[in-house]
N, C-alpha and C positions, 0 to 999 in steps of 0.2 A: 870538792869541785863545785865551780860556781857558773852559772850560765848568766848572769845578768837576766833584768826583769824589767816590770814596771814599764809605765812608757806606755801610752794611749793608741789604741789600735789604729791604723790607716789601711788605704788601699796602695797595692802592689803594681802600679800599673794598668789597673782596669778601677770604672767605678765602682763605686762600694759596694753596695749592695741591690737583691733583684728590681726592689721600689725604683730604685734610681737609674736603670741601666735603659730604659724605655724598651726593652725585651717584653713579645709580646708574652701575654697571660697564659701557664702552664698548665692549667685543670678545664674542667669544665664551665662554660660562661655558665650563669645564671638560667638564662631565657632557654636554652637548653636541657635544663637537669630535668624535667617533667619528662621529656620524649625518653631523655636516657634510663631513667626509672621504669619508662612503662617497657621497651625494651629487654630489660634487666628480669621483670617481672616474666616473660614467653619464654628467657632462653631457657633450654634443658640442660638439667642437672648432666655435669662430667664427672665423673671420677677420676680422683685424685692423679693427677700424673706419678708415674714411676719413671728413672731412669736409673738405671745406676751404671758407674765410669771405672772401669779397671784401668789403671796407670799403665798396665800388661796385656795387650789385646789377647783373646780367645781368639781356637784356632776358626774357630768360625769367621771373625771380625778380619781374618787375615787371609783367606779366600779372596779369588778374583771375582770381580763384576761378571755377570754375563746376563742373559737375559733368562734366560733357563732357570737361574739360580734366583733370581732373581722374582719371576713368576711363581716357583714352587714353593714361595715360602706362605703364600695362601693356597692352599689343596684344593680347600672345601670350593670356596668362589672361582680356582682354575676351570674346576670338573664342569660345575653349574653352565658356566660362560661356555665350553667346550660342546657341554650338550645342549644348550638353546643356541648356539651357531651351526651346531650338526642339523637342528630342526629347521631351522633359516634356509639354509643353503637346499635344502628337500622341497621342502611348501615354498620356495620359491620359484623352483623349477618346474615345477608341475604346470604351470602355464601353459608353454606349445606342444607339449605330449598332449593335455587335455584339449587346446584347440586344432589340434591335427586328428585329434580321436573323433572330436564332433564333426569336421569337416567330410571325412573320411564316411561315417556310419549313422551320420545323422543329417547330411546335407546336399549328396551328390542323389542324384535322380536316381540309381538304383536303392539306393539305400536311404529313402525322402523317411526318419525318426526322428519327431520332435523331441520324446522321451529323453533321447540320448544328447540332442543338446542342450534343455533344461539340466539336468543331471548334471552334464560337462562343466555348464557356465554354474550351477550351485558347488561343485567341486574346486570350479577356479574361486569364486565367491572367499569359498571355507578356508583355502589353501592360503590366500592374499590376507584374510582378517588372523591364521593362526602365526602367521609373517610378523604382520604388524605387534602382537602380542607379545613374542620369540625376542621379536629385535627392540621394546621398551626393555623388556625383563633383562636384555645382553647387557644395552648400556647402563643400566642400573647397577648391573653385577660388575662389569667392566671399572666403571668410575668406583668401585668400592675396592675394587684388587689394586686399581693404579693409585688412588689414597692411601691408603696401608702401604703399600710399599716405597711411595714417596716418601711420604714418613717415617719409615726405618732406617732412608737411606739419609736423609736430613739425618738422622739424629748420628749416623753413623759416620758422615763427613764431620761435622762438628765434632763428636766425640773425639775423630782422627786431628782434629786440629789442633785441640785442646794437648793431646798427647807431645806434638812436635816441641821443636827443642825453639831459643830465641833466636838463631843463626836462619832459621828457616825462612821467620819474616821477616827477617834484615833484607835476605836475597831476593824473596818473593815478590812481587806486586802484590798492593791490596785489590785493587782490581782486576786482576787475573783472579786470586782466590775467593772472588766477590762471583764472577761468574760462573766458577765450579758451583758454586751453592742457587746461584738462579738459573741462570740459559738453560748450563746441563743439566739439570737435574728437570727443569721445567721442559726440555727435549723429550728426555726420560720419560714425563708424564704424558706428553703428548703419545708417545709412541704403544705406551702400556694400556693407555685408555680408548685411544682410538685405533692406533698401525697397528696392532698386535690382531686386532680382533677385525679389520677390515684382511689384513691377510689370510686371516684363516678363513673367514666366509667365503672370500673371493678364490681361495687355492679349491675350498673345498667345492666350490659354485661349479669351478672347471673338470672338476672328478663327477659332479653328477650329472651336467651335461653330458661327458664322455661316455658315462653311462647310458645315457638317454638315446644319444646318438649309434651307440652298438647294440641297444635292443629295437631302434627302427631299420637300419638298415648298415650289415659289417662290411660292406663291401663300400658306403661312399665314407663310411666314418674314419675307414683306414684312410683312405684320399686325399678324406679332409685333414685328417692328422699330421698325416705324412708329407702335404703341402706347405703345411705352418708351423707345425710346432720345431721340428730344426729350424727356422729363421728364428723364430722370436726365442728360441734359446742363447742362438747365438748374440743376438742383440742383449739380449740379459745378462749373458757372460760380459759384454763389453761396459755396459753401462754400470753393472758392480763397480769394477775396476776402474772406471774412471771417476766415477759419480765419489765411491770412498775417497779418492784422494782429494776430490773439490772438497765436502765437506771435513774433514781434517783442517783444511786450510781457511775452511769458515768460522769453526771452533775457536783458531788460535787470533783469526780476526778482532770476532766480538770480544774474547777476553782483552787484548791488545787497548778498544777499544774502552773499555769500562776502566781498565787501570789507567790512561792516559785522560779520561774524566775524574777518576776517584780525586788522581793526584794533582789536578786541577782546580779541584772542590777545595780540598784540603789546603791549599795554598794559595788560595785566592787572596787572601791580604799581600801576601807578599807578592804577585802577580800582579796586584793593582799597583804596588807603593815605587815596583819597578818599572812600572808602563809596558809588560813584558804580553798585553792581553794582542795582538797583532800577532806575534811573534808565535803563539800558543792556538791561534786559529791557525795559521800556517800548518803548522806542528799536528793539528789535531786533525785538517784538514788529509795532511799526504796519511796517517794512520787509518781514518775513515775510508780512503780512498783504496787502499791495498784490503779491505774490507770486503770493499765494494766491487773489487777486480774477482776474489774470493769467490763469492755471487754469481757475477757474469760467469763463471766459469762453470757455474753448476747450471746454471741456468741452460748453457749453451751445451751442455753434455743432453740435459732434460730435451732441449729443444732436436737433438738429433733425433735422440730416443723415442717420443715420442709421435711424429709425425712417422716414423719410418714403420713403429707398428700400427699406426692407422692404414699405414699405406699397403701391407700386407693383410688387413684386413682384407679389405676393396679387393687385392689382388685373388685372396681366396674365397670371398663370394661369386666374385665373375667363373673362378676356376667350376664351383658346386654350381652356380647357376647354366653353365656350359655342359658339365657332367650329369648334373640331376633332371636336364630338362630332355636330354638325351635319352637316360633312363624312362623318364616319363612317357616319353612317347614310344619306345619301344615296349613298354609296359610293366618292365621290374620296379617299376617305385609307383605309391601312390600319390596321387597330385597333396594328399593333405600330408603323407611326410615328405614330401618336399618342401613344403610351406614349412611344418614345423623345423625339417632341417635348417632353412635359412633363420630362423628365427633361433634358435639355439646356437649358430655360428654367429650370430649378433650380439649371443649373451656369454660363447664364449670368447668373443672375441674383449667384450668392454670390462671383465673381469683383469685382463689384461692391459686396459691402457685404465687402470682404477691401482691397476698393483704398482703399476707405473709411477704414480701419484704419491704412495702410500710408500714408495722405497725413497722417496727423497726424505719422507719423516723417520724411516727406519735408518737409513743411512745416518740422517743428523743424529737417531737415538744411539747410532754405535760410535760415534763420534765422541759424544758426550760420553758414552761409558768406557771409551780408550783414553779421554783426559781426566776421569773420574781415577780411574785406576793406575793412573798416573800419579796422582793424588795421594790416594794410599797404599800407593809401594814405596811412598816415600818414608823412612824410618824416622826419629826422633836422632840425632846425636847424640844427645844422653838420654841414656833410656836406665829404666829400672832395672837392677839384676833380677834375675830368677827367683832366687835364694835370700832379698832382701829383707833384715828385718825392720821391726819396729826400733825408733831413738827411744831412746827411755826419758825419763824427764832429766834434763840435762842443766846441770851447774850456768855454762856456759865460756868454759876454755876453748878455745882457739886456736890450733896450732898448724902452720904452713911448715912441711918438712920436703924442702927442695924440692920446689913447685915450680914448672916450668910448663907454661902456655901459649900458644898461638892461636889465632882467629883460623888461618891458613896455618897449618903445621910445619910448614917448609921458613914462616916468617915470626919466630917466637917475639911475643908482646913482653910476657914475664920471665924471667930465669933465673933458676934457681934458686928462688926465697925460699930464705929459714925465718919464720916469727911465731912466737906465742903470746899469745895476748890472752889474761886472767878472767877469770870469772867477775861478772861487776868492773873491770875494767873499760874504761873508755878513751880509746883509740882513734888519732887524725890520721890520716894516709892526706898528704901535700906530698906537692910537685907541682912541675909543667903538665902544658893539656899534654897528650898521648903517651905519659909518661907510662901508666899502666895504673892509675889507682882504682878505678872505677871496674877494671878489670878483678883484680884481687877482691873486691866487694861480690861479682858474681860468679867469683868463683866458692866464697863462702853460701851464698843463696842454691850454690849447684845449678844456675844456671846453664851452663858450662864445668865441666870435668879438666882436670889437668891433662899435659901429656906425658910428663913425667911427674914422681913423686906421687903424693896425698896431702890432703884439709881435712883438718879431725876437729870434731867436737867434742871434748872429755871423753876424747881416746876412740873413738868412733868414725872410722871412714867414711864421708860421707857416699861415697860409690857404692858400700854395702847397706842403707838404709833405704825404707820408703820413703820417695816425696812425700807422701801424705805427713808420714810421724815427724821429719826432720820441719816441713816448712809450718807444721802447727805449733813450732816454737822460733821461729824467725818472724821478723818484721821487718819489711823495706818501705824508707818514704823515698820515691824518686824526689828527681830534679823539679819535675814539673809533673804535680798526681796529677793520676785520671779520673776524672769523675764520670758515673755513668748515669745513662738515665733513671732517673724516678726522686724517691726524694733525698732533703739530706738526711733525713734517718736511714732511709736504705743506704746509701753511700757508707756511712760511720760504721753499720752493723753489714758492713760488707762479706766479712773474716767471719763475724758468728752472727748470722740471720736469727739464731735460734735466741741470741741476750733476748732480754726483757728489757722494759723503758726504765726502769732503774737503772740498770748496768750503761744502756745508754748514756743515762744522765751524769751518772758519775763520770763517762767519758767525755761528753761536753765541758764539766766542769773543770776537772784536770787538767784541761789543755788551754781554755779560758775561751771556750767558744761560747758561752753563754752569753755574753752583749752581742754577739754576731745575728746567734738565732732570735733573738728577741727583736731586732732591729728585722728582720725577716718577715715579711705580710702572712704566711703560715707557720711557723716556725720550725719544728725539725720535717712538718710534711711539705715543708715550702718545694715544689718541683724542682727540679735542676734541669736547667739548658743543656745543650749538646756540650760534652767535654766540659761543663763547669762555665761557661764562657759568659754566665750570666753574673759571676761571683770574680772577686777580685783573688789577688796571687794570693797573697794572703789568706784570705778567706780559703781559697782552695786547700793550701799549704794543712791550716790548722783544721781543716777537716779528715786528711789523711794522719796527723797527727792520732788527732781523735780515734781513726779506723785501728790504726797503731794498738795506741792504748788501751782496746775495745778486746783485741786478739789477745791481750796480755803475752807475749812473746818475752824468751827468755833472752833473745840476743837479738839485738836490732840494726839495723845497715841503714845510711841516712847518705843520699847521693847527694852533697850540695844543697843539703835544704833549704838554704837562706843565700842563697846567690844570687835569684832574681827578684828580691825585697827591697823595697825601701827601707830606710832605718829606723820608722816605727813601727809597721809589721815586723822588719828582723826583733827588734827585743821583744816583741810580743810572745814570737817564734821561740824566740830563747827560753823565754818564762814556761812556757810549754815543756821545751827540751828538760828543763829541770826536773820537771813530776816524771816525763817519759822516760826518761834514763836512769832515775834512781834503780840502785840494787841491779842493772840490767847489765851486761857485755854488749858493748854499743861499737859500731865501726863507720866513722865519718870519714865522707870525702870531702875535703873542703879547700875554696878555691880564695876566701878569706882568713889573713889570717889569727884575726880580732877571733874567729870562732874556732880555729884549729889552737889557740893560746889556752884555752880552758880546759884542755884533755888533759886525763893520766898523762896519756905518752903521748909523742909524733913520732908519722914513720915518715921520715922523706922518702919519696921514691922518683927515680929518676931511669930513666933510657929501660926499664923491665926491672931494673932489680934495687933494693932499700939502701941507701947511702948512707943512712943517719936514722937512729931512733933513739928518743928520750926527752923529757918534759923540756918545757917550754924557756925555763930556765936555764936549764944543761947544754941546750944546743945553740943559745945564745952565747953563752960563755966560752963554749967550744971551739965559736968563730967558722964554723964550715958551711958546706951550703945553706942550712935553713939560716944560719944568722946573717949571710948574704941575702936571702931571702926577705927577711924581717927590716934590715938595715934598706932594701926598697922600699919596703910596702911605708916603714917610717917616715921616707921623705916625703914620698908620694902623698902621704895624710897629710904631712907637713904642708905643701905647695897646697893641694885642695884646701886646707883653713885659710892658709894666706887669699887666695882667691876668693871666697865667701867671707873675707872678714873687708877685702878692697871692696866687692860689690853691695 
């Protein structure tokens, strides 16, 4: 088998290379490397990250969110934070008990002791400065619980993402699942580092006032109690209940919002080229807008809530101040726990319109943790059996035995294909678009599982295998590779991070990417642009080539890899394919047929299922659909020369 060769490299539709493309500079300037060096030199030593990814979630990874569960997976730093807010919530109240002690026994003309209000005011002194120390030491402790467990839970979504099947983010928005990873999870930390622990100061603030309030006097504490505390429960029942369903509806907002930008971003060339930017303010405008209504809603839940417990405030100081001064003058109260009554009905009143405050973050943090957990209750389609083993090292046979698949299973794309394709054989799959070929390619990858039938590799199901074992002998170059950030060497040593710069090298070589890199201002550490967009198709193409050849894969899947080339990148391309496919079981989709001509065999596939298979010769002669196929593409070549030979 011959791929054609030779033929001087071009670009694919973009300029050539990064010198040329006026893309600005990927490293660090010059005039900067001093600052960044000294930098570099203060930061502190990390240790090594660990992560490790089971294809099979633990039953731990498959529990729900909650916050409970969530908290207790730091003990040590729970307890800490737990007892320096127990000590906050004490020394902070000690205030009007001590200024009602000194008024009381150190102030009033029977009782004229200076003793006792030095004493009093060094007590408040001690109580205010052990406050201050209590509540540094909280938030310290606080910020370190809400880090850590940020960090688990990042690592835990992504893990989850990693696992889902390709069907997932066909459906998905990237921008919805862009906000799962910042809003919510940044809700989350709001809530962990500051709501979590303003509630518990503030719940516990209102138990040690109560207290304070039933060892001065049980008869106005019951009054007080019993005035306010059924309203503002009732008020709290209501505002749960409403306030939860606004932010639900804020949640779906903001995600709404980031996907109708992601996909904005992403498609802005094509958004300019159509004049379509009016049309996509519009568009972005009513989505901002139902965002925005989201908001008012909470906002205007907040706005009842809030004023109505101020207003029962008011309501029950007039009531103590009507009751206690009554007292006072008949003589069961003294004038300085009346003073400090009021003033501990101030403090517990504001504990209350703070929790107020602090349940619009808690509400947004359950918010996030009900579309988090939404998230991952979401399963994989194809998942790992239980019981899967390892592929062994494999020949590379291929066998479809009445294979039948749908995207929707109610709407079958393939049916019933029977094919084997050999070890070292290389195979076109041609057709029309939607015929199914690109289909039958992922379902060799295991992308996607059948719904009837099996895809064996030297007699091996792929349903009973690890992804791991099966995809560390497959290779796919898509349509259009992805490149990712950092350089072209990380790109190429994608598949094995661990090769060395030899093994590299030899993949450069192979594929004939050496005049690319050399033409390159750093050469394989040259940065890469976002998505490659710095590197022409070509260039992109013969880097995933490379990545290919780098993995050394025993059976290789190539989606149209020369469809969107020029015709001196395509032979470039070709030159490439040669080294890449030797000795390999190769499965091309291909949508020319100058490069489907060069296989072993062709399968034509048509409406889901194979019409014709057999070399390029056989099915010309045969006369059936592919030679109807070929006798187009011939004239079609034909009328293109005549038109390049007039012009």
């Amino acid at each position: 088998m011959a791929w054609g060769g030779g033929g001087a490299f071009g670009a694919g539709g973009h300029s050539g290379s990064v010198s040329a493309t006026g893309l600005p500079f990927g490293g660090i300037p010059s005039e900067l490397q001093a600052g960044v060096d000294r930098l570099l030199e203060s930061e502190p030593d990390h240790p090594r990250a660990t992560a490790t990814f089971r294809q099979r979630p633990g039953a731990e990874e498959l529990r729900r969110l909650s916050l409970w569960r969530l908290v207790r997976r730091e003990p040590r730093l729970l307890v800490r934070a737990l007892g320096l807010i127990v000590v906050m919530s004490v020394t902070m109240q000690a205030g009007p008990y001590l200024t009602g002690l000194a008024i009381n026994d150190g102030m009033l003309p029977r009782h004229h002791d200076l003793a006792v209000v030095v004493i009093a005011a060094a007590a408040y002194l001690l109580c205010a400065l052990t406050t201050a120390l209590a509540q540094r030491s909280q938030v310290r402790t606080t910020g370190r619980l809400a880090a850590g467990i940020v960090n688990h839970l990042r690592v835990k979504v992504f893990s989850h993402l990693q696992r889902l099947s390709l069907d997932f983010f066909t459906e998905e928005k990237a921008g919805v699942l862009m906000s799962r990873m910042t809003s919510d999870i940044e809700n989350l930390q709001q809530l962990l580092q500051d709501g979590l622990a303003q509630f518990a100061v503030q719940g516990l603030t209102m138990l040690v006032i109560t207290a304070f309030l039933f060892v001065m006097n049980v008869r106005l504490a019951l009054i007080t109690l019993g005035l306010i505390v059924p309203a503002l429960t009732a008020a709290s029942v209501w505002f749960r209940a409403a306030s939860a369903r606004g932010y639900l509806r804020v949640r779906d907002g903001i995600a709404n919002v980031l996907a109708d930008l992601s996909e904005s971003l992403q498609g802005v060339r094509v958004v300019t080229s159509h004049n379509r930017q009016r049309h996509n303010v519009i568009h972005h405008r009513n989505v901002v807008g139902r965002y925005r209504d989201a908001n008012f809603y909470t906002a205007q839940v907040s706005a009842i809530y809030g004023p109505g417990t101020q207003m029962l405030s008011v309501l029950g100081q007039g009531a103590l101040l009507a009751i206690g001064g009554d007292m006072v003058l008949h003589h069961s109260l003294a004038i300085g726990a009346l003073i400090a009554f009021f003033l501990y009905l101030n403090r517990f009143l504001q504990p209350i319109q703070l929790l107020v405050q602090q349940y619009n973050t808690y509400q947004q943090g359950q918010a996030s943790i009900v579309k988090l957990n939404g998230l991952l209750a979401t399963p994989p389609s194809v998942e790992e059996a239980a019981d899967a083993e390892e592929l062994p090292a494999v020949e590379g046979r291929i066998v479809f035995d009445r294979v039948s698949f749908g995207y929707d299973p109610a709407v079958p794309v393939i049916r019933r294909v029977d094919l084997a394709i050999e070890p070292g054989e290389t195979v076109t799959f041609v057709g029309p678009t939607g015929a199914g070929k690109s289909t039958l390619a992922k379902l060799i990858t295991r992308f996607y599982d059948p719904t009837e039938g099996s895809v064996r590799i030297d007699g091996h199901d792929l349903r009973r295998v690890t992804f791991a074992s099966l995809r560390r002998q497959l290779g796919v170059v898509p349509q259009e590779p992805f490149l990712f950030a950092g350089t072209i060497r990380d790109n190429i040593a994608f598949g094995r991070p661990d090769a060395d710069d030899a093994e590299v090298a030899r993949a450069v070589a192979a594929v004939g990417l050496g005049e690319v890199v050399e033409r390159l201002p750093q050469g394989l550490e040259t940065p890469v642009h976002e998505r490659g967009q710095s590197l022409s198709s070509g260039e992109r193409q013969l880097i995933a080539l490379a990545r290919a050849f780098l993995a050394h894969p025993r059976v290789l899947v190539l989606d149209e890899a020369t469809s969107n080339l020029d015709l001196q990148s395509e032979s470039k391309i070709e030159a490439a394919l040669d080294v890449l496919l030797e000795a390999r079981t190769a499965v091309l989709i291909a949508h020319r047929l100058s490069t489907a001509m060069k296989a072993d065999r062709i399968v034509v596939v048509e409406r889901g299922g194979i019409v014709e298979v057999g070399s390029h010769g056989e099915l010309v002669q045969a006369g059936g659909r592919y030679a109807a196929m070929y006798a187009t593409w011939v004239s079609q070549a034909a009328v293109e020369s005549a038109g390049l030979a007039g012009s």
